[in-house]
C-alpha positions as CSV (number, residue, x, y, z in Angstrom):
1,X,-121.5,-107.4,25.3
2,X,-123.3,-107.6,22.0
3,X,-122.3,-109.7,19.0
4,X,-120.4,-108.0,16.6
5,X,-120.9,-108.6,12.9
6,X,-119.5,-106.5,10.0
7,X,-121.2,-107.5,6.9
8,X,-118.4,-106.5,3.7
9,X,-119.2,-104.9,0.6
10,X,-118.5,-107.0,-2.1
11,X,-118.5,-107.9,-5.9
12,X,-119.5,-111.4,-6.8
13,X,-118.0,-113.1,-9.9
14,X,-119.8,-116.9,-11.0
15,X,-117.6,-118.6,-12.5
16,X,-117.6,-122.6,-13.9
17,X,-115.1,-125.1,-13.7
18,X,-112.6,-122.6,-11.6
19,X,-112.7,-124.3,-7.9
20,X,-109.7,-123.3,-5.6
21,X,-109.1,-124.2,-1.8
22,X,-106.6,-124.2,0.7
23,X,-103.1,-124.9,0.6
24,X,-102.6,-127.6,3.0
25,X,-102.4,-127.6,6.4
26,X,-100.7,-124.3,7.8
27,X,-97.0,-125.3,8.9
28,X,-96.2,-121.5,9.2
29,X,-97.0,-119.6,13.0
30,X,-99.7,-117.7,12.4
31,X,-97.5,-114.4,13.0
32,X,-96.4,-115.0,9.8
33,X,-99.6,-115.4,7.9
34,X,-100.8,-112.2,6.2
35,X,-102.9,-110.2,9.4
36,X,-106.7,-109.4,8.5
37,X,-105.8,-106.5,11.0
38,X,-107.2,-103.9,8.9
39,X,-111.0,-105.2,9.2
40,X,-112.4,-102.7,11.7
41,X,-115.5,-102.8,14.4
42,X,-114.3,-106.2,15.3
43,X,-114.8,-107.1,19.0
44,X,-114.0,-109.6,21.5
45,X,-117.2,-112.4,21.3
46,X,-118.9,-112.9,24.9
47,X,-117.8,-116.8,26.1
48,X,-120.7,-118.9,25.1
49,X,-121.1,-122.6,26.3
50,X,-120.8,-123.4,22.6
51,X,-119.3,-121.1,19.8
52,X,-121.0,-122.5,16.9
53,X,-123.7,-119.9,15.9
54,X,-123.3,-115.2,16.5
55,X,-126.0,-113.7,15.4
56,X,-128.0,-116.1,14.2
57,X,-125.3,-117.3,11.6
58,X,-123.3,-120.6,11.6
59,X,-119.6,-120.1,12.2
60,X,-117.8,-121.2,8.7
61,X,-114.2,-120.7,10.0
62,X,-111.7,-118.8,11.3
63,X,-109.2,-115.8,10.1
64,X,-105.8,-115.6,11.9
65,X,-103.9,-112.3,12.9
66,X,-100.6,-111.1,13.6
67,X,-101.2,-111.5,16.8
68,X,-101.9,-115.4,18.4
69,X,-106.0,-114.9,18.2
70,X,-108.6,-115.8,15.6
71,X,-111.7,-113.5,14.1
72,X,-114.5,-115.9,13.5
73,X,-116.1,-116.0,10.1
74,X,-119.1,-116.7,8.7
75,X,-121.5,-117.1,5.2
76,X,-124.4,-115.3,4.3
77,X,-125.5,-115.7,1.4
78,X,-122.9,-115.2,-1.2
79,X,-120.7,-113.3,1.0
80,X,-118.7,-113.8,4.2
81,X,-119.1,-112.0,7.4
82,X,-116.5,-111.3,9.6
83,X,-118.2,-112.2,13.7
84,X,-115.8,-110.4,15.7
85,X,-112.3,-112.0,17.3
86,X,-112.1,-115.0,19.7
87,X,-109.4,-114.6,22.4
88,X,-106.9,-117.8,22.0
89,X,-105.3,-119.4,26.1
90,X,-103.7,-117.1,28.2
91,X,-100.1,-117.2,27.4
92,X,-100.1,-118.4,23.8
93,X,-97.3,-117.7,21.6
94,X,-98.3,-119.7,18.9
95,X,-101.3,-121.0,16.9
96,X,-101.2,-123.5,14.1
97,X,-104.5,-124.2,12.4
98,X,-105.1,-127.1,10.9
99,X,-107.8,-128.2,7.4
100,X,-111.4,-127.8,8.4
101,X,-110.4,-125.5,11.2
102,X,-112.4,-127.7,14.2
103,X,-109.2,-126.8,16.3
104,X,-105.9,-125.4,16.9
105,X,-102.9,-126.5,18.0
106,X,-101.4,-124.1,20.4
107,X,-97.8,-122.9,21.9
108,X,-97.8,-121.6,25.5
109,X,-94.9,-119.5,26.4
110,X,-95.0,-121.4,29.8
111,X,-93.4,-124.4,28.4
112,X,-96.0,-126.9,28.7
113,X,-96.8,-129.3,26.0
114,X,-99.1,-128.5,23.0
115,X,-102.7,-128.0,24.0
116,X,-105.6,-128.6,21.8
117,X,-107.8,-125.4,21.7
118,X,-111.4,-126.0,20.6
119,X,-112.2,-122.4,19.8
120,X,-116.0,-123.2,18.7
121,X,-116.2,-124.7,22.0
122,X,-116.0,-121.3,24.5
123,X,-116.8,-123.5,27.3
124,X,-116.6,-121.4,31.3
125,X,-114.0,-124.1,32.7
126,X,-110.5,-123.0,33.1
127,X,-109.6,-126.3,31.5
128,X,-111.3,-125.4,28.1
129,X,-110.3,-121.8,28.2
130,X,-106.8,-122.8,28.5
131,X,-106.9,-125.8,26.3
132,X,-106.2,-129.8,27.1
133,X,-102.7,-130.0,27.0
134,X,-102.0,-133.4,24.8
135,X,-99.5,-136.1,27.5
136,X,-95.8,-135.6,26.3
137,X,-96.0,-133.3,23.6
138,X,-93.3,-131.4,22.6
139,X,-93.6,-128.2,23.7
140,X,-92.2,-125.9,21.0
141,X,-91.7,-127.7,17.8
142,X,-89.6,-126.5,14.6
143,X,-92.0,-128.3,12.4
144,X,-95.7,-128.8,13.0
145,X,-97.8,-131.1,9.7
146,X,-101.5,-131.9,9.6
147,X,-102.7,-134.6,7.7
148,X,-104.9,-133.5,4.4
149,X,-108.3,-133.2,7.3
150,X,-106.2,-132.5,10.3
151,X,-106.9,-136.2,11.9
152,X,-103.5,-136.4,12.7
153,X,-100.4,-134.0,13.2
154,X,-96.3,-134.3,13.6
155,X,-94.1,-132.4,15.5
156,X,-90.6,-132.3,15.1
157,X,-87.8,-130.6,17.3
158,X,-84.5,-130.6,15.8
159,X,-83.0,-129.8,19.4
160,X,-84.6,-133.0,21.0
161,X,-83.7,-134.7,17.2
162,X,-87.0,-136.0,18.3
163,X,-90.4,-136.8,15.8
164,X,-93.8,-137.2,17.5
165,X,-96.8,-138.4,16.0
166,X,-100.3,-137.0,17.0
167,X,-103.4,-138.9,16.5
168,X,-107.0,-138.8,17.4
169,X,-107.3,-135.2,17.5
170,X,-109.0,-133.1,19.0
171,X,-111.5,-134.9,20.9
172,X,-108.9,-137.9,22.4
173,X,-105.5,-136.3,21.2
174,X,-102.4,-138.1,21.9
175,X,-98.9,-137.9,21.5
176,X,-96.7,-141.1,20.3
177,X,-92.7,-140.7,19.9
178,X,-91.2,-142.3,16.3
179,X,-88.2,-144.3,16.2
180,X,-85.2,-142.4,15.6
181,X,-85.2,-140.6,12.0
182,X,-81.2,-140.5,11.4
183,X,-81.6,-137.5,9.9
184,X,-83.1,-133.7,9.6
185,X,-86.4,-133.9,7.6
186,X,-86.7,-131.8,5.0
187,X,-90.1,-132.8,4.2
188,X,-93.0,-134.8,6.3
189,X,-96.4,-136.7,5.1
190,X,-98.7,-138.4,7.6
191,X,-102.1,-140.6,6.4
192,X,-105.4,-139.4,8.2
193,X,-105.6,-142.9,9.6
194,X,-101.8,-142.0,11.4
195,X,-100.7,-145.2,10.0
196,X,-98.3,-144.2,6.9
197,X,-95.6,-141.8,7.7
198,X,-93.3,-140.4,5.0
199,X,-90.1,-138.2,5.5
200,X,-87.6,-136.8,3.0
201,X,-84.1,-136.0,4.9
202,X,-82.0,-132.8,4.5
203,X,-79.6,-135.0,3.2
204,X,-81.8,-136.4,-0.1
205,X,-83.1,-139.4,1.5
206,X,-86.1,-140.9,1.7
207,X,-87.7,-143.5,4.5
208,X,-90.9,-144.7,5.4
209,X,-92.4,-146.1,9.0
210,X,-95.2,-147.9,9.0
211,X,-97.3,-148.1,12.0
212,X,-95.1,-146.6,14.1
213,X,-92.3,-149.4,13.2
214,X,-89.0,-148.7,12.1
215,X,-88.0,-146.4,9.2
216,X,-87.3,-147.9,6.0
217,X,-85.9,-146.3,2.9
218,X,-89.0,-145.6,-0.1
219,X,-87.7,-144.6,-3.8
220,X,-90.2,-141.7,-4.5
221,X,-90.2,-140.2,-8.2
222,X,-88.1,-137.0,-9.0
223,X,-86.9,-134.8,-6.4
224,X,-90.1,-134.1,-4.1
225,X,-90.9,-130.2,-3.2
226,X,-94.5,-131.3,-1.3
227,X,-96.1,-134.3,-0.1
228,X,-99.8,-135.0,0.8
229,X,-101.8,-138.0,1.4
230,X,-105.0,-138.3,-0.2
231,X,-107.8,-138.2,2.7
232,X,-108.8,-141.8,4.0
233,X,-106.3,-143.5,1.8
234,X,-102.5,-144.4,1.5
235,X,-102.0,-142.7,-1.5
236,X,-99.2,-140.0,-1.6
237,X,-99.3,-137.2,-3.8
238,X,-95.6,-135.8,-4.9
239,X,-95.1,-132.5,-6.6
240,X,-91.5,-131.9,-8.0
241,X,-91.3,-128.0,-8.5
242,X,-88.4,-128.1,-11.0
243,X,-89.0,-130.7,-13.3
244,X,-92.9,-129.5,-12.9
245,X,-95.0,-132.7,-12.2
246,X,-97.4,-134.2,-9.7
247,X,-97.5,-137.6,-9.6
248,X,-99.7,-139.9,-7.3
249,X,-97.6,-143.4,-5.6
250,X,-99.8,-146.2,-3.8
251,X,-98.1,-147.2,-0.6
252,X,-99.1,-150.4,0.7
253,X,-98.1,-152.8,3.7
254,X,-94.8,-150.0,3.6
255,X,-94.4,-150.7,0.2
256,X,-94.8,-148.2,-2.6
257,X,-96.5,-149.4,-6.0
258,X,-95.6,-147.9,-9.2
259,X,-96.0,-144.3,-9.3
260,X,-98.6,-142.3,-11.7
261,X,-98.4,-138.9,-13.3
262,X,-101.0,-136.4,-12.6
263,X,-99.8,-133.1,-13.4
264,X,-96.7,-131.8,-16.1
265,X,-95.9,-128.6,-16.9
266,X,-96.6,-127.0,-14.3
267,X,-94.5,-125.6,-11.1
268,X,-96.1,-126.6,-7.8
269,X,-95.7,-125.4,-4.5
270,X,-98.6,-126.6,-2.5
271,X,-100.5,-129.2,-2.0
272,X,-104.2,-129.7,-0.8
273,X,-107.2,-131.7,-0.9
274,X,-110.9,-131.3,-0.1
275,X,-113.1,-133.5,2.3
276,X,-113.6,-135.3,-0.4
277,X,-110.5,-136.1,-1.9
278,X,-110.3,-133.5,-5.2
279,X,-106.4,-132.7,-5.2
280,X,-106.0,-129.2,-5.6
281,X,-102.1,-128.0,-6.9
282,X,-101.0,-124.4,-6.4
283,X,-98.3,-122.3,-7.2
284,X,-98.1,-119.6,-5.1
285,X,-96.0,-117.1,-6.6
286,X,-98.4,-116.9,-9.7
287,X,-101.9,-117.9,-8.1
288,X,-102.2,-120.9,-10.7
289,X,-104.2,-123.4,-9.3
290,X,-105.2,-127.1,-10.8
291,X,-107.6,-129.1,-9.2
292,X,-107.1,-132.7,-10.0
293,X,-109.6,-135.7,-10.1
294,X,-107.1,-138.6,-9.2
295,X,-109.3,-141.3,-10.1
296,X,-109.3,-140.0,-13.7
297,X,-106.3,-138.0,-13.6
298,X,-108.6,-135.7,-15.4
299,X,-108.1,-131.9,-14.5
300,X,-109.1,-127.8,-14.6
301,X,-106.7,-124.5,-13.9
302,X,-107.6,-121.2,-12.3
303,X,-105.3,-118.4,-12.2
304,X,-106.1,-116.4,-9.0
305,X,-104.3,-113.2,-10.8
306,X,-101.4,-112.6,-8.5
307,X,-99.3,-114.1,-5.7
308,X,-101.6,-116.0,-2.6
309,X,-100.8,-114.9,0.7
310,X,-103.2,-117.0,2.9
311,X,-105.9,-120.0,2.0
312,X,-107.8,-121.2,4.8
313,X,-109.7,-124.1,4.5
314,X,-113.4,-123.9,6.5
315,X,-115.1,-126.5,8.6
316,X,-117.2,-127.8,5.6
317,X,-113.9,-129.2,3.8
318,X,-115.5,-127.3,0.8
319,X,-115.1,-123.4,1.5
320,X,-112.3,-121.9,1.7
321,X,-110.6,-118.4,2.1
322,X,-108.2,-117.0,-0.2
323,X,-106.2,-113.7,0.6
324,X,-104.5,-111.6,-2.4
325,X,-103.8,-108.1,-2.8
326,X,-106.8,-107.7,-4.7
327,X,-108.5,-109.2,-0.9
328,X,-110.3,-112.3,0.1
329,X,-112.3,-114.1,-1.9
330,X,-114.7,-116.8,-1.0
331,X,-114.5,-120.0,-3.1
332,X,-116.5,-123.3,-3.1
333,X,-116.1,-126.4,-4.7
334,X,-119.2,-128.4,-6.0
335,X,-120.1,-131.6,-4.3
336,X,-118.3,-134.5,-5.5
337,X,-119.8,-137.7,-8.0
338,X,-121.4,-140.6,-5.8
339,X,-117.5,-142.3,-6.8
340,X,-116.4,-139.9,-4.1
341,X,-114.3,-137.9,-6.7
342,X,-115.8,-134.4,-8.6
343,X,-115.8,-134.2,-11.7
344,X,-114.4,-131.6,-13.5
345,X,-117.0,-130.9,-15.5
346,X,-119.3,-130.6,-12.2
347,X,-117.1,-127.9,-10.6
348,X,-118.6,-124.4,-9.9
349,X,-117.2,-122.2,-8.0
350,X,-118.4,-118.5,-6.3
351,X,-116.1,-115.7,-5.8
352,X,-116.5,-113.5,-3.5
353,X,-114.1,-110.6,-3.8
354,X,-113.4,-108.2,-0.4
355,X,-112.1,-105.2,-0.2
356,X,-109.4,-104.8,2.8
């Protein structure tokens, strides 16, 4: 079968200081994430040994469907180019994708426990077309939350009452059980490094397990709406949709140092951050996005002209997807400073716009 690529007509807007990227990780099913089902000439790819490169082009990333499969993406110049679908394991029922796309978390409808699905890795073993099935995950979980890069995951069954921490995914992917929470989460942050977990309760509590240990209640600022942890750090970003703040609170040794304001003014809905560490603050409803140096608290707004109905994040942690009515649209941020934060005044960003 020949590769399949369908290059899209588009018109490319440069803009300055106007980055955007993901929302975090996808929580949702994909069923529920706005379909690209109305690209055409899209085919099923031939299995390769390694699904890194169609047609001579890199794979950037992935675009879910209605359906439980994948259409690989990739970057030509200043545009993307849709590489035809990729087939997720036989029985899948649900896929959740995390940052940076290296894999997917899947559902089987057969009840086993969540697999970890390398899709760039099409390898001719049944065991890699099916997945690696992580020892003693929960099979179908109500709540499934990536850290910021995807290092590590939660899952959470309210019928089992039970909490399960993933870490070293996806190459040695494990499952660990949490002590009892005492409660429904409402909310749930985990640190790339799996040590720092947060959870805010149904019930308007707020408690804190460090290392795996027993919870312990944490006083976090206003009444949170989303929580992130900054990449490679312990350093929880809040947003509080109704009094309109972000604020940034240092947790350390399971204690939490006094907290810092980012963001006012603005109504905040998501959360993300980049590979390397810009904050980005969304509200989806409008499109207004903020992208935040943390170091300097110093930041830049983008409206994206109209409610956002899907942002994927691609393997380089700095392109991402961005789905309105108007279509998708490409965006990149700029390499950060040597300080490991971007400044704002660096920022560039190319847009991409596709029709549908």
């Amino acid at each position: 079968m020949k590769n399949i690529c369908l290059f899209l007509s588009s018109a490319v807007i440069l803009m300055s200081q106007q980055p955007l990227v993901t929302i975090h990780p996808l929580n949702e099913p994909i069923q529920r994430t706005r379909s690209a089902d109305s690209f055409e000439a899209v085919k099923t790819l031939p299995r390769q040994d390694r699904l890194t490169v169609v047609a001579g082009l890199p794979i950037a990333g992935y675009i879910p469907g209605d359906e439980p499969a994948l259409t690989a993406v990739a970057i030509a110049g200043l545009g993307p180019v849709l590489c035809g679908a990729v087939t997720p394991p036989s029985a899948t029922t649900r896929l959740y994708l995390p940052p940076r796309q290296m894999y997917a978390l899947v559902e089987s409808s057969l009840d086993n426990p969540m697999a970890v699905w390398r899709m760039h890795m099409q390898a001719t073993t049944a065991l890699a077309k099916e997945g690696v099935a992580i020892d003693g995950a929960l099979a179908h979980p109500d709540m499934v939350i990536f850290s910021a890069l995807g290092d590590a995951a939660l899952l959470y069954s309210a019928a089992l009452g039970k909490l399960q921490l993933l870490r070293s995914i996806p190459s040695k992917a494990y499952a660990t059980d949490m002590p009892s929470i005492g409660g429904s989460p409402l909310l749930l942050a985990v640190s790339e490094d799996a040590a720092v977990v947060i959870a805010v309760l149904k019930d308007g509590r707020a408690v804190s397990s460090w290392n795996r240990g027993a919870w312990k209640p944490i006083d976090l600022p206003g009444t949170p709406s989303t929580l992130l942890f900054l990449p490679h750090t312990h350093d929880l970003i809040i947003s509080d949709a109704n009094d309109m703040t972000v604020t940034v609170l240092p947790i350390s040794s399971d204690v939490a140092e006094s907290p810092r304001l980012l963001l006012q003014n603005k109504r905040v809905d998501e959360l993300a951050a980049s590979k390397n560490g810009e904050l980005l603050a969304a509200n989806i409803g409008t499109g207004d996005v903020s992208v935040i140096c943390v170091k300097t608290g110093v930041s830049v707004s983008r409206d994206q002209a109209g409610p956002i109905h899907a942002l994927l994040e691609l393997r380089d942690g700095v392109t991402f997807l961005v789905s309105t009515d108007q279509g998708w649209s490409v965006l990149k941020i700029a390499a950060a400073t040597g300080d490991g934060n971007a400044s704002p005044d660096s920022y560039g960003a190319l847009n991409t716009t596709i029709s549908r």
